[in-house]
N, C-alpha and C positions, 0 to 999 in steps of 0.2 A: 499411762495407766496409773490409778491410784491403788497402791496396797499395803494393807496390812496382813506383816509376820507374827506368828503366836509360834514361839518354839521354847521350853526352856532349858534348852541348850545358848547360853550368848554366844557362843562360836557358830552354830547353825545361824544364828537370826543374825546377825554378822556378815555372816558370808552371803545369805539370801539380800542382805541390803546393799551390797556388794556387787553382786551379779545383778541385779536387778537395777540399781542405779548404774551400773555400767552399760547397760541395754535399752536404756531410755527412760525406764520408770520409775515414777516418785511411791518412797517409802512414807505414808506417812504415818506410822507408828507402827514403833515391835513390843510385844508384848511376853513376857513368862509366865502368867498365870491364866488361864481360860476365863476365870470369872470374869476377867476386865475386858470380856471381847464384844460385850453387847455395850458397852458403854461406849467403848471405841470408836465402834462403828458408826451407834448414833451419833458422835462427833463429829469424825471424819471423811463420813461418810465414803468409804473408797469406793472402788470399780470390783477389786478383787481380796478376799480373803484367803491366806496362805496358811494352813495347821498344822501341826505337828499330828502326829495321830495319839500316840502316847505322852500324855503329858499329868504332871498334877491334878489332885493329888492320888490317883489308884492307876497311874502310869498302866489303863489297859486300854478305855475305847474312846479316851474324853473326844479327842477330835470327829469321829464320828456322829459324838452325841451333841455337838455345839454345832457345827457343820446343818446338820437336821434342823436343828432350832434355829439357825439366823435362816436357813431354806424359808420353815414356816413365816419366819417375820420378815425379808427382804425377797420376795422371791427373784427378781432380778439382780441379787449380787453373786460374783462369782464366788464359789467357793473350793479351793483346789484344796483336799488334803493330803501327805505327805507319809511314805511310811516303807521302814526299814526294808520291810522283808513284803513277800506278798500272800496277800490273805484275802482269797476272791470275799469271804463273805461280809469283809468294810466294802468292797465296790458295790456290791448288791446292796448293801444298806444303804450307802448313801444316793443309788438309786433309784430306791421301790418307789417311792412315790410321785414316775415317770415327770419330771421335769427337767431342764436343762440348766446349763449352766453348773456344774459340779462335777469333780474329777479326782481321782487319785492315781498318783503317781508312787514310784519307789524313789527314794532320794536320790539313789545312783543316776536315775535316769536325766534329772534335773544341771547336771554336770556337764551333760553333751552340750556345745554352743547351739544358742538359741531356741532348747528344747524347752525352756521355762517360759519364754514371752511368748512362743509360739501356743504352749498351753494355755497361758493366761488369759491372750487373745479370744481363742475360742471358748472358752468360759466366757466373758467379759459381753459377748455375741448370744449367748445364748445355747451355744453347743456343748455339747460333751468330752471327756476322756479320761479313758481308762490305760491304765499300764501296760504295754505289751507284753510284757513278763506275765502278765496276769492273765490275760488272753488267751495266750500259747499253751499256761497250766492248763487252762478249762477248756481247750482244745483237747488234749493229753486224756483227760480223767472222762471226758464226756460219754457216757453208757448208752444201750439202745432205750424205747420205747419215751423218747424226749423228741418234744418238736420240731426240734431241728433236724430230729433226722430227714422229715420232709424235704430238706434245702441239698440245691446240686453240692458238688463243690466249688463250684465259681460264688455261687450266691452266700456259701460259707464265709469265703475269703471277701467277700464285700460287706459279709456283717462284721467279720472280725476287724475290719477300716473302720466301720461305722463305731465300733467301741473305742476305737483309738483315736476318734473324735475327727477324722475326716470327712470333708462335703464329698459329693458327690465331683466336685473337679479334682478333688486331690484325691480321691480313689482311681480315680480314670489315669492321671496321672502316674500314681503308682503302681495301678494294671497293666498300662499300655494300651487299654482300649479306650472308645471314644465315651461319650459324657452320655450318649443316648442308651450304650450296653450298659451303663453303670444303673442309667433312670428303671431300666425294663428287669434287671437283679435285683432292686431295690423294692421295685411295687411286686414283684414276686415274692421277696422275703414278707413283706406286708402280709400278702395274701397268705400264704401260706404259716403263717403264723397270727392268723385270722385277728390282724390290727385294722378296721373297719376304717369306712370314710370319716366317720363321728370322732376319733381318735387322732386326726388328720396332723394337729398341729405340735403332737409329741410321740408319733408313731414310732421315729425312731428313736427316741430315749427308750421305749417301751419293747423296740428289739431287743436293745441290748440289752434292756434288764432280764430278758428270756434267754439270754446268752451265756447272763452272769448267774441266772439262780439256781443252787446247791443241788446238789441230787440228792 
């Protein structure tokens, strides 16, 4: 996998080049300032883009708002952003406008073996992920007269896979049930969170973004 690190921390963009060449995939170029990342790209064209979230120079949402913008111009490059703490409403932003491909993580979670290529991966694919930390919050905080409350709690815990960017085998897998219980929680979450046939080919980006947005 080809990628580009925007972090300007050199010790982050270091270590991500680090871990990341240690895991099979080529770096090819780190960058510390955001402006140089559409240039970059056009370049180098990689597979996957890595950001920092906080970076130069108002250290408050750059990563989210470059993230957005290479979405508009590439829409099939991955784009994983990166960030300290968790703050559902970067996840929601960077996926209102129900496509794939784009994820945020907390950096701690990047540390576990092979939680980064496994990310990347599915970005790189076309899928999704979001942060379990992040998840688990908006599980916690989530109030009545919200759509979800429609959903059993089996079909909860299959959407809350589907934000952490699992198929349909690797929920089943981490369910214990079969691939077909997974298919029949999945078009019920559809339904009942009235995502139409016409919506077919990003229905589940468009769950989770009903998952992720703010009360």
């Amino acid at each position: 996998m080809r990628v580009i690190v925007v972090d300007d921390s050199i010790i982050v963009r270091e270590g991500l080049r680090r871990l990341l060449e240690a895991e099979g995939h080529e770096v090819v170029e780190t960058l510390a300032r955001p402006e140089h990342v559409d240039g970059a790209v056009a370049t180098a064209r990689p597979d996957v883009v890595i950001l920092d979230i906080r970076m130069p120079p108002t250290f408050t949402d750059e990563g989210i708002r470059i993230a957005t913008s290479l979405r508009s111009a590439s829409p099939r490059l991955g784009i994983l952003v990166l960030s300290q703490y968790v703050v559902p409403e970067y996840a929601t932003r960077l996926l209102e406008r129900g496509t794939g491909g784009t994820g945020y993580l907390l950096k701690d979670r990047i540390l576990q073996p092979l939680q980064l290529s496994q990310a990347i991966r599915r970005l790189a694919e076309g899928g999704i992920v979001v942060d379990p930390d992040v998840v688990g919050e908006l599980l916690v905080l989530r109030q009545g007269g919200d759509p979800l409350d429609r959903l059993t709690g089996q079909e909860r815990q299959v959407l809350r896979l589907m934000a952490e960017g699992l198929s349909n085998k690797g929920i089943a897998q981490r369910l214990y049930v079969s691939g077909n219980t997974v298919g029949t929680h999945v078009r019920h979450i559809f339904q009942k969170l009235e995502l139409t046939d016409a919506t077919a080919d990003n229905r589940r980006v468009l769950a989770v973004v009903e998952f992720l947005k703010d009360r």
